[in-house]
TORPA-973393 format. One line per 2 residues: number of its first residue (from 1); their letters; for each residue x, y, z of C-alpha. Coordinates in Angstrom, 1 decimal. Example, Ala and Ser with C-alpha at 12.3 -4.5 7.8 and 13.67 -1.06 7.14 Angstrom:
<sites>
1 = AS = 12.3:-4.5:7.8 ~ 13.7:-1.1:7.1
</sites>
This chain:
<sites>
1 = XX = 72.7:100.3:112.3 ~ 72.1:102.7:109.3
3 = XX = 73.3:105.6:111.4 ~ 76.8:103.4:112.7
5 = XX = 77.2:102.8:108.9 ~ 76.9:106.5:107.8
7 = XX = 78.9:107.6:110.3 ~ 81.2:105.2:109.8
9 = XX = 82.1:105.9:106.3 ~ 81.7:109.9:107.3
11 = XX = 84.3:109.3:109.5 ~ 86.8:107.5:107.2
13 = XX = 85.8:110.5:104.3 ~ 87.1:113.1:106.9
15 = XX = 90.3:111.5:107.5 ~ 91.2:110.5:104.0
17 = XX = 90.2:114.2:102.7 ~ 92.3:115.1:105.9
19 = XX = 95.1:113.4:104.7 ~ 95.2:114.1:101.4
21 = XX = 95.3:117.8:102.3 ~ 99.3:117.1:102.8
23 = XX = 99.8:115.1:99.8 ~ 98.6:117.7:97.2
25 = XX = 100.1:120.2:95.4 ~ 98.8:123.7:95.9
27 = XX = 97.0:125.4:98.2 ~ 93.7:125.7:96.7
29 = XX = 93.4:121.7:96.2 ~ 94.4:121.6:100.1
31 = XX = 91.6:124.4:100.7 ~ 89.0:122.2:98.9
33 = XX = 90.1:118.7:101.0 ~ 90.3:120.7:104.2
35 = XX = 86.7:121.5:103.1 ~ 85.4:118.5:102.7
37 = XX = 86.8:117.0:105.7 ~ 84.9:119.4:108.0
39 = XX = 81.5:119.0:105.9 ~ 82.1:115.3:106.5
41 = XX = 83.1:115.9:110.1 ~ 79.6:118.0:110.8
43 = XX = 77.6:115.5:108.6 ~ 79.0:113.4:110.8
45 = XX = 77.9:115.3:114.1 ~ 74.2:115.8:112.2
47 = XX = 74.1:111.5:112.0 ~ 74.2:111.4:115.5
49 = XX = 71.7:113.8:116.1 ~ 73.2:116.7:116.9
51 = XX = 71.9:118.7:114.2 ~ 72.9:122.6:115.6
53 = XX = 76.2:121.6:116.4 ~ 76.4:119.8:112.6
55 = XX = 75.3:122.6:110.9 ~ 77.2:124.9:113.0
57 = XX = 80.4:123.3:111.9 ~ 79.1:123.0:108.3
59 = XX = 78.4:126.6:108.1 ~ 82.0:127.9:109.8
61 = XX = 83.9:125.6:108.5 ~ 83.0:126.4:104.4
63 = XX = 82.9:130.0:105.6 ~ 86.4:129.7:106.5
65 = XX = 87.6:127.7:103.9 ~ 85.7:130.5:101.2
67 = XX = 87.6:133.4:103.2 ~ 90.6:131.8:102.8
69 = XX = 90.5:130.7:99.6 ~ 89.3:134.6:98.5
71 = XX = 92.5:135.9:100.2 ~ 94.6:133.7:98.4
73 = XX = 93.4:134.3:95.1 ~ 93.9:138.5:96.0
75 = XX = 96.9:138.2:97.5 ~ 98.9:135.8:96.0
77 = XX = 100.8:137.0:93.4 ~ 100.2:133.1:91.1
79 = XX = 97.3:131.2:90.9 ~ 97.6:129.6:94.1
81 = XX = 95.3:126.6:92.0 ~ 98.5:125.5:89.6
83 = XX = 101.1:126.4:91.6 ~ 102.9:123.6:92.7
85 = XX = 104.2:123.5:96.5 ~ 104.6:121.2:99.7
87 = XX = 101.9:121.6:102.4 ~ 104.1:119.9:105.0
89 = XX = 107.3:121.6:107.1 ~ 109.4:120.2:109.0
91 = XX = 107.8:116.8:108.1 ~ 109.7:114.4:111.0
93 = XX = 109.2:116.4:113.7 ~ 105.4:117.0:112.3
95 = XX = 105.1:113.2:112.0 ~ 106.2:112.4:115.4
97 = XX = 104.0:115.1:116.9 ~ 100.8:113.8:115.4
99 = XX = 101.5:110.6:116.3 ~ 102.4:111.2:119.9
101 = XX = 99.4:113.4:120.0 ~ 97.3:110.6:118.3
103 = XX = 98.7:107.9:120.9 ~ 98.2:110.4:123.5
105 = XX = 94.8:110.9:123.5 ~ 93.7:107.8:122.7
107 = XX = 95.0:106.7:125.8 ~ 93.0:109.2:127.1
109 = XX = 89.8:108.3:125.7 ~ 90.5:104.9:126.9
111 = XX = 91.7:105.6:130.4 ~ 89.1:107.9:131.5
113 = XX = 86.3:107.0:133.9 ~ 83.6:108.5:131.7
115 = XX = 80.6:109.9:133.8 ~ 77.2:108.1:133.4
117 = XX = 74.4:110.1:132.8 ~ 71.9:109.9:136.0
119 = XX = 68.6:110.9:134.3 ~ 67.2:109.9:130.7
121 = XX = 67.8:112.0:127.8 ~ 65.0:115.2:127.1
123 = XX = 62.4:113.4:125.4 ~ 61.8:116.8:123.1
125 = XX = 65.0:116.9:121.0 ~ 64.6:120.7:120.1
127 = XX = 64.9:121.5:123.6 ~ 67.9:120.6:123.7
129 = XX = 68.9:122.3:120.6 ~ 67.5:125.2:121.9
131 = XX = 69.4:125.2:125.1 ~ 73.0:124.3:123.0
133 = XX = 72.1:127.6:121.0 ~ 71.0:129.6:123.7
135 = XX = 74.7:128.5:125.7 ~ 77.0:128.9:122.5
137 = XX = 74.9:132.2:121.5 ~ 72.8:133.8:124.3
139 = XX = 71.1:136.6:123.3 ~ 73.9:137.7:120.3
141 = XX = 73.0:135.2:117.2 ~ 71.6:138.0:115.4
143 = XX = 74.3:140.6:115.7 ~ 76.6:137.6:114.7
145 = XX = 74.1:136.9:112.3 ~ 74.5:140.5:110.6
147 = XX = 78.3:141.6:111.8 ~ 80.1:138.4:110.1
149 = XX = 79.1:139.4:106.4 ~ 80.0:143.2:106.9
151 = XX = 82.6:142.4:108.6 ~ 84.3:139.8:105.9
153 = XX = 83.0:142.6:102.9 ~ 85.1:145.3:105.3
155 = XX = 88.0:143.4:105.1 ~ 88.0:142.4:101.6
157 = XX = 87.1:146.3:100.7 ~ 89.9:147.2:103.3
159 = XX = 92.2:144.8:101.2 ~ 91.1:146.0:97.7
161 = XX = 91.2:149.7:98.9 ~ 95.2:148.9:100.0
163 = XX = 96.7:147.3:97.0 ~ 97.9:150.2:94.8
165 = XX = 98.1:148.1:91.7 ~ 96.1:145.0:90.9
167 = XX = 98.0:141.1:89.8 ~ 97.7:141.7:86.4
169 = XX = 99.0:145.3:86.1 ~ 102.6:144.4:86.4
171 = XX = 102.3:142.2:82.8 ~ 100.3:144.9:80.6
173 = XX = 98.5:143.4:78.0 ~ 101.0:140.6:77.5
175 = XX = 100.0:138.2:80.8 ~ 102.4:135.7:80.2
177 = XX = 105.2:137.6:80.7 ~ 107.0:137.6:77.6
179 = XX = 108.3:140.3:75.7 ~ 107.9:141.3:72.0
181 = XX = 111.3:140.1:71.7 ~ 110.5:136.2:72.9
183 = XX = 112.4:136.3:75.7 ~ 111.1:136.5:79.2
185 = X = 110.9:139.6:81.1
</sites>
């Protein structure tokens, strides 16, 4: 009952912060909904006992969502926090492509002659776990483990390295563009 409940209200947390990813703003505020819809997605996945898989989202998904919001602050030439703009193009054709794509697979879900399982769930729940890993993984979880982090730190250094002046080098000293004159620049 509790876990129905938890998952429940997971579920409606990662589609309101799903949703309000297109009603805000700027990019960053979208970055930080997006966030929290896919930690409430893999809490979510974690409440029905799928812990590796929960965490496994979890983990990517704020990785990503960090990455991105890194390379927007470095290569954006505004704060991409108080910058005001529309998350949503072509907005008809984008609304009738969700909601055929919603109708769409819901029919699916419903239509389907879902297999039943023959045998009775593992009785040791880290076996499972284990064999998840071992099928998403194999042997490579550490060189994942150590190539992600040099890899992002390569980018960002590749990035920083390729810029010949920084944001604020344009303006001077004076960072809000005006001019000892009082007009703008």
């Amino acid at each position: 009952m509790l876990r129905g409940v938890a998952v429940t209200a997971l579920g409606v947390v990662a589609v309101v912060t799903g949703a309000l990813v297109f009603r805000v703003d700027s990019m960053a505020r979208a970055t930080y909904l997006l966030a929290a819809s896919f930690v409430a997605v893999g809490a979510a996945v974690v409440a029905l006992h799928l812990d590796y898989v929960g965490v496994v989202v979890v983990l990517m998904m704020l990785m990503e969502m960090a990455v991105m919001g890194v390379f927007m602050v470095m290569l954006m030439g505004m704060n991409p926090a108080l910058m005001p703009m529309s998350m949503v193009h072509s907005g008809r054709r984008a609304l009738a492509a969700a909601g055929t794509s919603f109708v769409v697979l819901t029919v699916g879900i419903l239509l389907v002659d879902w297999p039943t399982r023959p045998d009775a769930p593992p009785s040791d729940p880290g076996a499972t776990t284990y064999s998840l890993g071992d099928a998403l993984m194999g042997d490579h979880m550490l060189v994942m483990m150590v190539v992600s982090p040099v890899m992002l730190a390569t980018i960002v250094a590749g990035v920083v390295l390729a810029q010949a002046h920084g944001r604020y080098e344009r303006l001077g000293d004076d960072l809000r563009g005006t001019s000892r004159q009082g007009g703008r620049r």
